[in-house]
Structure formats: structure tokens, C-alpha cells
C-alpha positions as CSV (number, residue, x, y, z in Angstrom):
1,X,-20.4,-2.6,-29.8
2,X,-21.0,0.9,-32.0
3,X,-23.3,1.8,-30.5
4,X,-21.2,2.2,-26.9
5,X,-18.0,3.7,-29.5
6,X,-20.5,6.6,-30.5
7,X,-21.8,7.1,-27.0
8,X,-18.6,7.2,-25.8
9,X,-17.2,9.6,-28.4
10,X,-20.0,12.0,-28.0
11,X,-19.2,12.1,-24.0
12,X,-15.5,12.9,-24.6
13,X,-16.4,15.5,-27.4
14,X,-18.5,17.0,-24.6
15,X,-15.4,17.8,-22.3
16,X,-13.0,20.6,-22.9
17,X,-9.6,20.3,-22.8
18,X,-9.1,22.1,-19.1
19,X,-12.3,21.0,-17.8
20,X,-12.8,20.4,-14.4
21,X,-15.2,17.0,-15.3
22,X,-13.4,14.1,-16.5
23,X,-15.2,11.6,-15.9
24,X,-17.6,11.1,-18.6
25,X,-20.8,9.9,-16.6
26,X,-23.4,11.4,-14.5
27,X,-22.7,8.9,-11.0
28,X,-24.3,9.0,-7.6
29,X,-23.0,7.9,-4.2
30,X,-26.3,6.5,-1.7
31,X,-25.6,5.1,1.6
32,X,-27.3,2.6,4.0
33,X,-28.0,3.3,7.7
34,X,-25.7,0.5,8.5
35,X,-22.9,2.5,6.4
36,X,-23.1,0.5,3.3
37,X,-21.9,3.2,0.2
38,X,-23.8,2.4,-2.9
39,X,-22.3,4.1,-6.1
40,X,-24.8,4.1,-9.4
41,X,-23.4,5.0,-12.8
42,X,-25.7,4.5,-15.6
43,X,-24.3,4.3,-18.6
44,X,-25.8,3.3,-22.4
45,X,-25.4,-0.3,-22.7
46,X,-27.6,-2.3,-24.4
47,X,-29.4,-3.7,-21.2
48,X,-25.9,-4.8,-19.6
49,X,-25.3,-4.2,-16.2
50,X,-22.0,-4.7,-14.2
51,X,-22.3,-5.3,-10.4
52,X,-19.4,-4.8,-8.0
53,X,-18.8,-5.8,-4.2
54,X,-15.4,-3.9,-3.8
55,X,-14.4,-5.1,0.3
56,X,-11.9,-2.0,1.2
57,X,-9.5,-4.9,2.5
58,X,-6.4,-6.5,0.8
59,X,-3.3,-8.0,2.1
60,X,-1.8,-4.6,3.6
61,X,-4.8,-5.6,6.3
62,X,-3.1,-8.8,7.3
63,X,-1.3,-7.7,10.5
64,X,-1.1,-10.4,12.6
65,X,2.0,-12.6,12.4
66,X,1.7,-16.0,10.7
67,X,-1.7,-15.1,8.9
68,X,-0.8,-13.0,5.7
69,X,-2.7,-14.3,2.5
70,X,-6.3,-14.5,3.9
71,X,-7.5,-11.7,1.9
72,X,-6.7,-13.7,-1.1
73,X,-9.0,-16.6,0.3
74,X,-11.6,-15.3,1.2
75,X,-11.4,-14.4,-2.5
76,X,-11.8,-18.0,-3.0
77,X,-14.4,-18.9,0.0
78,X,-16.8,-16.4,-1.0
79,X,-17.9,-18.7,-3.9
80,X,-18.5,-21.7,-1.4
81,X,-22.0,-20.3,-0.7
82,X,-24.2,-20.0,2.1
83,X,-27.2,-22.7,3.2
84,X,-30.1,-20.9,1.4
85,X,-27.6,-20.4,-1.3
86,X,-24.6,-23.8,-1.7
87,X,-21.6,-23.2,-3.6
88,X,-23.2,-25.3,-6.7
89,X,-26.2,-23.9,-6.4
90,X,-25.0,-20.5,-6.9
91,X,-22.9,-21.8,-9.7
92,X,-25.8,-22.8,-11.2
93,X,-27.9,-19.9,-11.0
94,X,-24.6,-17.8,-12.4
95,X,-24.1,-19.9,-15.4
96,X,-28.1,-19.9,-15.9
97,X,-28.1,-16.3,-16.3
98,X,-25.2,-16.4,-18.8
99,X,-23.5,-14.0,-16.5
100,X,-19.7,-12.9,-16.4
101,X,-18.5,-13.7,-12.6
102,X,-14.7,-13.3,-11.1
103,X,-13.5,-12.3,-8.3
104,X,-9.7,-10.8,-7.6
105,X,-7.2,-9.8,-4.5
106,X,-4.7,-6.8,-4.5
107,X,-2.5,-5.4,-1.5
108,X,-5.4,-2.9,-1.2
109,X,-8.7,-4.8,-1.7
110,X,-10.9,-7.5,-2.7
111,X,-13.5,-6.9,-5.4
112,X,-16.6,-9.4,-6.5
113,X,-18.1,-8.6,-9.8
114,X,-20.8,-9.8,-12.0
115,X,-21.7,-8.7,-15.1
116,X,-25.4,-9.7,-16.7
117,X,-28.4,-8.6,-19.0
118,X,-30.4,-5.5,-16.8
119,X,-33.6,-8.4,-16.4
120,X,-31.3,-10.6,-14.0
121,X,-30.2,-7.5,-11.4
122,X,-32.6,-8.9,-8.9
123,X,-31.8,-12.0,-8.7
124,X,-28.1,-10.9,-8.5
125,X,-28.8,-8.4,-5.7
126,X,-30.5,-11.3,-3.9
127,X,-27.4,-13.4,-4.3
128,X,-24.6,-11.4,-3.6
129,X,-26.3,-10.0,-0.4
130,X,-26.7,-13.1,0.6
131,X,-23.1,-14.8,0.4
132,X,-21.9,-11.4,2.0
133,X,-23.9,-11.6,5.3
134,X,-24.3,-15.4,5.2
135,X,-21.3,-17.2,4.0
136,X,-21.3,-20.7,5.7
137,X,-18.3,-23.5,5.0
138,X,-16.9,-26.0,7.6
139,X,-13.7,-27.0,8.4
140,X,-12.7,-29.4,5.3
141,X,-14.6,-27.4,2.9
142,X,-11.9,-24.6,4.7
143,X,-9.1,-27.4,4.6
144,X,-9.8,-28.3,1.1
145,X,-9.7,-24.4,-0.2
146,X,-6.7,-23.7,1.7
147,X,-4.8,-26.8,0.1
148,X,-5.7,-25.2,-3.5
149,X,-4.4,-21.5,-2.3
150,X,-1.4,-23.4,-1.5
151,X,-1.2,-25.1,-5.0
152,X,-1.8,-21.5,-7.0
153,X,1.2,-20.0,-4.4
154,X,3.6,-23.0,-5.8
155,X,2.2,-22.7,-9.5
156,X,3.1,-18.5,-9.2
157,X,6.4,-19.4,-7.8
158,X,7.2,-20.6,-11.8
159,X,6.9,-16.7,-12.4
160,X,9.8,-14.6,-12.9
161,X,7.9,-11.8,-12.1
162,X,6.5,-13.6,-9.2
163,X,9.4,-14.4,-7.6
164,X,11.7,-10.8,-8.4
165,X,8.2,-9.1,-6.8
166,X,8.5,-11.8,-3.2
167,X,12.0,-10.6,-3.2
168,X,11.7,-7.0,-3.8
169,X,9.2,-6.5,-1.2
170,X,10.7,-8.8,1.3
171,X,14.3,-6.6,1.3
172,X,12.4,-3.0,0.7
173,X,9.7,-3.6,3.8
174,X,10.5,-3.8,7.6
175,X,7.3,-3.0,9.1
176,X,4.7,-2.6,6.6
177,X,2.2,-5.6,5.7
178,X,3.3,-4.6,2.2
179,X,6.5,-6.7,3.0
180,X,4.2,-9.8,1.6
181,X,2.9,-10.3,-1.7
182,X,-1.4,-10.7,-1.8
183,X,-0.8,-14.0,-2.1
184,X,1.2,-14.0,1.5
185,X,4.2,-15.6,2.9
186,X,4.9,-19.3,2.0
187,X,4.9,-20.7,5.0
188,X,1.9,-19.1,6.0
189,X,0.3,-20.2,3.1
190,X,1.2,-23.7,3.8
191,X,-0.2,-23.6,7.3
192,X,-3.6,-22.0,6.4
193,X,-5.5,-25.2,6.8
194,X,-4.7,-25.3,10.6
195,X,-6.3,-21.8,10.4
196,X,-10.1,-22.2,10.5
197,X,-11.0,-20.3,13.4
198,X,-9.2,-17.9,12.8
199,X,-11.1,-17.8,8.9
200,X,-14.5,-16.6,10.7
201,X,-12.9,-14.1,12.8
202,X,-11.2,-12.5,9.2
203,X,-14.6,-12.7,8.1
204,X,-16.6,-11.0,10.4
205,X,-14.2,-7.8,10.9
206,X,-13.5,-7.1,7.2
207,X,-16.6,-8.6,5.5
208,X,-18.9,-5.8,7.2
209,X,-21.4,-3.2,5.4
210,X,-18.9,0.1,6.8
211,X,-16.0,-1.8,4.7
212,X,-17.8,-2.3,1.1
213,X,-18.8,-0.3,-1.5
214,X,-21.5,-1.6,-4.2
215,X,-20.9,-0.3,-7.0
216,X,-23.6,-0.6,-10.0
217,X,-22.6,0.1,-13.9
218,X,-24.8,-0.1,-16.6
219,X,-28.5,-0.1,-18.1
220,X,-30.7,0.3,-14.8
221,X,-33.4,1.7,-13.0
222,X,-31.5,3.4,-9.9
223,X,-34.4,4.1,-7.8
224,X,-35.6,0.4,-8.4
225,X,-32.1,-0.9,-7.7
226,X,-31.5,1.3,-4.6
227,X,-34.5,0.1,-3.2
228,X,-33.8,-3.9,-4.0
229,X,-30.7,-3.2,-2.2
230,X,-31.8,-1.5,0.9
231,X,-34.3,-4.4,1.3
232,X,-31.4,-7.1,0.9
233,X,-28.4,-5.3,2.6
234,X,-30.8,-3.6,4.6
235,X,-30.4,-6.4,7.5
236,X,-26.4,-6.9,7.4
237,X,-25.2,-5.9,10.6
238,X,-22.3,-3.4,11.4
239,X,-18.8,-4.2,13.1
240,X,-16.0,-3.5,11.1
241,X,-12.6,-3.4,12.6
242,X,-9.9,-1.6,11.1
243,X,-6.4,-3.4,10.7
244,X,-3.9,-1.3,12.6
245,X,-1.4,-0.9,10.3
246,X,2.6,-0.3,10.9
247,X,3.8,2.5,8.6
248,X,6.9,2.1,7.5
249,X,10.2,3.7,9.0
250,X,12.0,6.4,6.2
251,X,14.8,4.6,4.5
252,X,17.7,5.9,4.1
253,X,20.4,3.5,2.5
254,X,20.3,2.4,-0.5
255,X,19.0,-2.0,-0.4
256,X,20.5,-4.8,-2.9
257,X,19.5,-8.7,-3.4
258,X,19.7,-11.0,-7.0
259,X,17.6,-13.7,-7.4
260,X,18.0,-16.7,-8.6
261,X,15.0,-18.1,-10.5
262,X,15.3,-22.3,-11.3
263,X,13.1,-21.6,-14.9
264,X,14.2,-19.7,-17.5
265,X,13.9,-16.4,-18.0
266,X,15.6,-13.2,-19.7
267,X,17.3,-10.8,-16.8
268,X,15.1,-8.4,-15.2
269,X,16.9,-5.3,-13.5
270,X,13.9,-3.6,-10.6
271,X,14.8,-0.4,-9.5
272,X,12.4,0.0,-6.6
273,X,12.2,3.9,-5.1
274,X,10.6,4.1,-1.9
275,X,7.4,6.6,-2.4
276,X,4.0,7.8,-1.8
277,X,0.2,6.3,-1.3
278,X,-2.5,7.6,-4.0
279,X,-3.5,11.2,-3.0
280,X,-5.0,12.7,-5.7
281,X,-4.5,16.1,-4.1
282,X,-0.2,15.6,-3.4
283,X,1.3,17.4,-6.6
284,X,4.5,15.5,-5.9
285,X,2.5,12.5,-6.6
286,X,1.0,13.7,-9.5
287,X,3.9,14.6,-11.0
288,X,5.4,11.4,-10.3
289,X,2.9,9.5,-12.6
290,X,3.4,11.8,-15.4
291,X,7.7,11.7,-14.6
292,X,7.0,7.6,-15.1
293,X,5.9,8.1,-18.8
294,X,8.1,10.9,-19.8
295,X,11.6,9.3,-18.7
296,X,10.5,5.6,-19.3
297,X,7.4,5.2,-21.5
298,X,7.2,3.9,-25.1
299,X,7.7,7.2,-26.8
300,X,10.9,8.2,-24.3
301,X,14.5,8.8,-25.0
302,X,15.4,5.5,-22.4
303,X,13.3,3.2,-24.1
304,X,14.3,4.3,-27.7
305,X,18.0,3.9,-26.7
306,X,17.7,0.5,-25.2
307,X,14.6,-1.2,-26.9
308,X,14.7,0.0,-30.8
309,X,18.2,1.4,-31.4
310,X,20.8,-0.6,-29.0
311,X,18.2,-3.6,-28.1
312,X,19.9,-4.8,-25.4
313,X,16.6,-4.7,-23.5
314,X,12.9,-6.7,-24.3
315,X,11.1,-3.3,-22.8
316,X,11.3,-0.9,-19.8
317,X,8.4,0.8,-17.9
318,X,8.1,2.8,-14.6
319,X,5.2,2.6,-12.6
320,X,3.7,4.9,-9.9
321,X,0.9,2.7,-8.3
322,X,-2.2,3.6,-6.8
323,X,-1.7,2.1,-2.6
324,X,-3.5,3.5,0.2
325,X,-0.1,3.3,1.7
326,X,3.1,4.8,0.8
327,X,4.2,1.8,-1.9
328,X,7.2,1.4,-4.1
329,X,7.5,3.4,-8.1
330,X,9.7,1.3,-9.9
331,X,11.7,1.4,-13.0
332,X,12.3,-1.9,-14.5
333,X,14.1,-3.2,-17.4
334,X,13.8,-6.8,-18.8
335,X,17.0,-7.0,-20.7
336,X,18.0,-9.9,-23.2
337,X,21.6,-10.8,-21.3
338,X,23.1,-11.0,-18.4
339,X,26.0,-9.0,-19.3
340,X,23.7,-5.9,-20.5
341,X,22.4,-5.0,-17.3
342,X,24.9,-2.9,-15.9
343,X,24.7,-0.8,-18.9
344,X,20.7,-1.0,-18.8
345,X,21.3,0.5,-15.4
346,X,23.7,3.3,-16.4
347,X,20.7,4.1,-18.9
348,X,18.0,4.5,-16.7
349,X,20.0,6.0,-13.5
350,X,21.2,8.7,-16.1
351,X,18.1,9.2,-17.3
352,X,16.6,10.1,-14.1
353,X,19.9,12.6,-13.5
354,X,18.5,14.7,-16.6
355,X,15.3,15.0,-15.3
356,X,16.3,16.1,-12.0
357,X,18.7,18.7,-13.6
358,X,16.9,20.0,-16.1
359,X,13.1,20.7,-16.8
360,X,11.1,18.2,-19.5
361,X,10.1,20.6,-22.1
362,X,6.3,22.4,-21.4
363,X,5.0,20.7,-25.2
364,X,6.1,17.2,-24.4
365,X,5.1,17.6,-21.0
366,X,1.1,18.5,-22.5
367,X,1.5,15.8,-24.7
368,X,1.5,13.4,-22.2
369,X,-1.1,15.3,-19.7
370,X,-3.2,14.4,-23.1
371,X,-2.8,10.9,-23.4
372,X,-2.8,10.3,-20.2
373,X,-6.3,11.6,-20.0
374,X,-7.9,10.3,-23.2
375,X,-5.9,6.9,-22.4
376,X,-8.3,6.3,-19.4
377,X,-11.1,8.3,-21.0
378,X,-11.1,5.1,-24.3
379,X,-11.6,2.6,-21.4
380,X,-15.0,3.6,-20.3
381,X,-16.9,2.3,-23.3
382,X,-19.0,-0.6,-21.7
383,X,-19.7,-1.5,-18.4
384,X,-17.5,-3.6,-17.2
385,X,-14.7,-2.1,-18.7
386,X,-15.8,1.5,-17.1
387,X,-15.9,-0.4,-13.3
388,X,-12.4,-2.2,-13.8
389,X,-11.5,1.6,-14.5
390,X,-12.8,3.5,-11.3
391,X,-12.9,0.6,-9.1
392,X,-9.1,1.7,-7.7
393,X,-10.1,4.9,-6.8
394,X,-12.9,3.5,-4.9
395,X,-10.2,1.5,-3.1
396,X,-7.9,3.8,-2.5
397,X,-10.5,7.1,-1.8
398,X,-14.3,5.7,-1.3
399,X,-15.4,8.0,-4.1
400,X,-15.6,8.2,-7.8
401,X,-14.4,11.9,-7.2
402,X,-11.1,11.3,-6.7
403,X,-10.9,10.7,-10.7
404,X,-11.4,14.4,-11.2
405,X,-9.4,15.5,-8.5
406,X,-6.6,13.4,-9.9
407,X,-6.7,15.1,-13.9
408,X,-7.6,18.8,-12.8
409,X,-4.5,18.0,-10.7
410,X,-2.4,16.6,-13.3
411,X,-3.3,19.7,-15.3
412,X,-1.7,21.7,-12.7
413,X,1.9,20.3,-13.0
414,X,4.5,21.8,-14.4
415,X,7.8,21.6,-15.6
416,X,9.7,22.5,-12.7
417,X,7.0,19.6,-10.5
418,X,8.1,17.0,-12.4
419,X,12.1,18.0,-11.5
420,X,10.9,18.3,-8.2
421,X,9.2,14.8,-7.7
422,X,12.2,13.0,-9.5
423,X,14.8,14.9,-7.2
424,X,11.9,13.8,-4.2
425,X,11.4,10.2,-4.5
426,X,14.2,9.2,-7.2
427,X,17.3,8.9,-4.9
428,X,19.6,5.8,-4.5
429,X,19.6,6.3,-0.8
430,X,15.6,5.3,-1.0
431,X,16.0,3.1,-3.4
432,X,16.1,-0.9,-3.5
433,X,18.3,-2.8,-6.6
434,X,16.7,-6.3,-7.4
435,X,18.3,-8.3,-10.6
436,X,16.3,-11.6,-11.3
437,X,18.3,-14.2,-13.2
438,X,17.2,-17.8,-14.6
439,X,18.7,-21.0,-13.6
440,X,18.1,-22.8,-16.7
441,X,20.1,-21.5,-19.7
């Protein structure tokens, strides 16, 4: 929409290049006795709101043995309803409104969203409050859910990606509940519909008002909304357990596995370092994200060597992910033959040598400060888009804050930080090698 472009051209017009404000729009953060965090960022929309449950639980919470991927199902059982409220009725009501609803799982949490004309927000509110404190299925509506988790585990396993990923953290994790994928181990997976009991008992630790954040983005009244909210939420009881969670032990030799995958696929080398969870305030960190575009991103000397003038390889990336726990930054390379991935390796190992040796220059290095910035900043131009972007943060921090805290700290690094970071976390001895391979020529 135009009008949302302008908007969002005059907010970033607004904020000078060092400014301590990033984030474009005016937010606040309200709570409910029974700890419930409500965050409100109005935005122009043209009468859109977005609506988000983000559950501060994902599959690093799944600590008991033999019951990894319920995260991810809940995913799925929150849409079977509630008595006042069935699963079709709710459908109904959704589609009625014309309303945008999904729902996904990550290693970190579990967000519900919903995104609407501003008219509809009370009716929503009434909804969602509802399924969260008064989700009702029985045991073959549980059976018959499980059985289709199961089927969307066995349609990912036709994924390269997919199956390098179940690999990679299987060999790299010991300890951590970040040794399984979101979607969770196979055989758990296929033994989920024995699991019903222990469904409700998942549900009533993690599905609890301390655990959630609402977060509301759009065209809205907020003292209106806040007060629609305390009356629906009001009621949900507290009682959220947290998920004591094994860190992992340091690691200290260097890990190795190829996989085999029966499709076909073009080669994919994974170099997996072993590294930090998102801390805004940790200038290693920091410095790590930047090092990721600056030795591996589209306009770097590795990708330019291997993609456009050699292309032996499809692309490469690096990515430095945002985990509440200390998660894997890998460098990957999906090359276009078997035979080219030692050399793809020699590429990228060498590249990280020259960064560890010798300082990126201070121009380049502002360059990409820049685009990192205005690279999130062109995401926030309607509502939806704008809660995709900050709902991460939420996970990982509880706050919207942590966006700020994040730039003014990128703005901080220099030269010499990003040597440090790549001599810190880029090392073979902490570092896992995982080559994927097809079957099928």
C-alpha cells in the first residue's frame, strides 16, 4: 500500500544515522496481575490490525526423554477448539472475518497470529483468550492429530535441508534439547499417539499467562484493547513451569558425518561452529552477525569467487541465529558437484583465516552496519510484516528493546571485534563438518 511506503519513509527519514532509536514506532509493554506481558505498537495501517500469542516455549523446552516434538503440536492442537468455541466453529468465525490465521514452531517458541480489519479485534480477543485457557480435545481427536504430525515428519524427511539439519544437530549436541530438530526425533514422533496424558500435562506448564506475550500491531484503540484483554485474560490462572534445561558441555574436537539423502539433490557442505545465544549486549555476538555478511554475504569476496566467477557453487551464506541458548553459526555452501566440495571448503576455511589475521576495512565494515540496519528498518511497512520482524526478540528477550540494544551495539563494533569474534567462535576444534549428498543421480 502507498500509503504505509510514505509512512514508513517518513519514520526512517526521522532517525539519524547514530541514533540511539531504531525502531521506528512508539510501543508500550502493559502487564496483567497474573503476569501476562501485553506489547501495543500502533502503527498507520488502514484499519489492519495484527494479533500475536507468542508462547515463550519451543522444542529446546522438550527435556524429558522420548517426548521431543510436542511444541510443534500443540502448534497444531490449538486450532481444535475448546467447547464454547469447537475447532469448526472457530474456523468459521476466522474465515467469516476474512482474517489471515497461522500458526508456527521454532527451537525457541510457538507463535499464534491473526491478522484482521480493526472492527473484528473483539471478537478475536474473545477467541484467542478462549482456546488459550480452555483448549479441550480427547484422546482420538489427540490420536488423529498426532498421526498427521507424523505424516508432515515423513513428508520433511524428502528435504535435503531437512535431513543435512537432523544430522547436523544430532552429531554437534550431547546434552542440549537442541540435539532435535522442532519437529523432534522420529521415533518419538511416531509414538506421540500413545502420549495423551502426557499432552495436558505439556499444556498446562507451558500454555500459562507468565509464559506469553500478546503482542498487538496495527490500527487500534490501546486503552480499548487493554481493557478487552484484561477482562478476557483477566481470569487465566498462573502456573508456569520452566523446562530445566542441560547446557551443553564446551567442545573441543573438531565433529564429521555425510549424509546420504535417497532424493536428489545438488551437494551441500555445513560448516557448523559451535557459538553463542542472542545477547544483544555481548559485542562478540554482535560482531559475529556483521563477520557472517562481510566474509560470506552476496557482495563478499567468497561468494564472488565461488558463485559468479568459478561457479562451482549454487550460493553460500553464513548465519548467526537468534537462540536463547548458545546455538550453532554456520557457513554453508550448496555446490553444483560432488567433486567441488573440497575446494568449496578450502574457499570458505581460507576465508575465515583472512579475517582472523587481518582487520575488514572500517568503509566496508559501515557499509554493512548500514544495510544491515535499513534492511530490517524496509520490513516494518504493515503490520504483519512489522510483528514477523520483532516477534524474535520477544522470544529470545521479552522486550521490543532488545532491537535497539542490538543496532546502538552493532554501531559499536569495530574492526579489530569482528577479528576477534572470528578468531572466538570460528575454530575447527569447535566446529562440526556435515556434507549432504543425493542418492538419485
Amino acid at each position: 500500500m502507498k500509503f504505509l511506503a510514505i509512512g514508513l519513509t517518513l519514520a526512517l527519514l526521522s532517525i539519524p544515522a547514530t541514533a540511539a532509536t531504531v525502531f521506528p514506532y512508539r510501543y508500550q509493554t502493559e502487564s496483567l496481575p497474573n503476569g501476562l506481558r501485553v506489547i501495543f505498537v500502533p502503527m498507520p495501517s488502514g484499519g489492519l490490525v495484527s494479533y500475536w500469542s507468542v508462547v515463550r516455549t519451543g522444542s529446546r523446552d522438550e527435556i524429558e526423554p522420548g517426548r521431543s516434538g510436542y511444541a510443534h503440536f500443540f502448534e497444531h492442537m490449538m486450532f481444535r477448539g475448546t467447547d464454547k468455541y469447537p475447532g469448526p466453529v472457530y474456523d468459521r468465525i476466522v474465515n467469516g472475518i476474512g482474517a489471515h490465521s497461522n500458526a508456527f514452531t521454532t527451537d525457541d517458541f510457538t507463535a499464534f497470529h491473526m491478522t484482521f480489519a480493526k472492527e473484528d479485534l473483539a471478537k478475536v480477543i474473545e477467541l484467542e483468550a478462549d482456546r488459550f485457557q480452555n483448549l479441550h480435545y480427547d484422546k482420538q481427536a489427540f490420536q488423529t492429530e498426532a498421526g498427521a504430525v507424523y505424516g508432515e515428519y515423513r513428508k520433511d524427511q524428502t528435504e535435503p535441508e531437512f535431513t543435512l539439519e537432523e544430522q547436523l544437530r544430532n552429531v554437534a549436541f550431547d546434552k542440549h534439547t537442541y540435539k532435535h530438530t522442532t519437529m523432534g526425533f522420529e521415533a518419538d514422533v511416531k509414538s506421540m499417539p500413545q502420549g495423551f496424558e502426557y499432552s495436558m500435562s505439556f499444556f498446562r506448564r507451558f500454555y500459562r499467562p507468565e509464559n506469553v506475550v500478546l503482542l498487538v500491531v496495527g490500527d487500534f484503540d490501546q486503552k480499548a484493547t487493554m481493557k478487552l484483554i484484561q477482562q478476557n485474560y483477566g481470569p487465566w490462572k498462573p502456573g508456569y513451569t520452566a523446562a530445566k534445561i542441560v547446557p551443553e558441555p564446551p567442545q573441543k574436537t573438531e565433529r564429521h558425518a555425510e549424509v546420504l539423502h535417497p532424493g536428489k539433490t545438488q551437494p551441500i557442505l555445513d560448516l557448523a561452529y559451535r557459538g553463542d545465544g542472542f545477547d544483544p549486549k555481548n559485542r562478540d555476538y554482535v560482531a559475529a552477525r556483521l563477520f557472517a555478511d562481510l566474509a560470506f554475504g552476496p557482495t563478499s569476496d567468497a561468494y564472488k569467487k565461488l558463485v559468479l566467477d568459478q561457479q562451482t557453487a549454487e550460493t553460500i551464506f553464513c548465519s548467526v541465529p537468534m537462540n536463547r541458548d548458545a546455538y550453532l553459526f554456520e557457513v554453508t555452501a550448496i555446490v553444483k558437484r560432488a567433486e567441488d566440495i573440497a575446494a568449496a571448503q578450502k574457499v570458505l576455511e581460507e576465508t575465515i583465516v583472512r579475517f582472523q589475521t587481518k582487520p575488514v576495512d572500517a568503509g566496508q565494515l559501515a557499509r554493512v552496519k548500514r544495510h544491515a540496519k535499513y534492511d530490517f528498518l524496509m520490513q516494518l511497512d504493515a503490520p504483519l510484516k512489522t510483528a514477523q520482524a520483532v516477534v524474535p526478540f520477544i522470544s529470545a528477550t521479552g522486550q521490543i528493546a532488545a532491537i535497539d540494544d542490538l543496532f546502538m551495539q552493532s554501531e559499536k563494533v569495530t574492526a579489530e571485534d569482528i577479528q576477534r569474534a572470528a578468531i572466538k567462535y570460528f575454530v575447527p576444534e569447535q566446529r562440526t563438518v556435515i556434507v549432504l549428498k543425493g542418492a538419485a543421480k
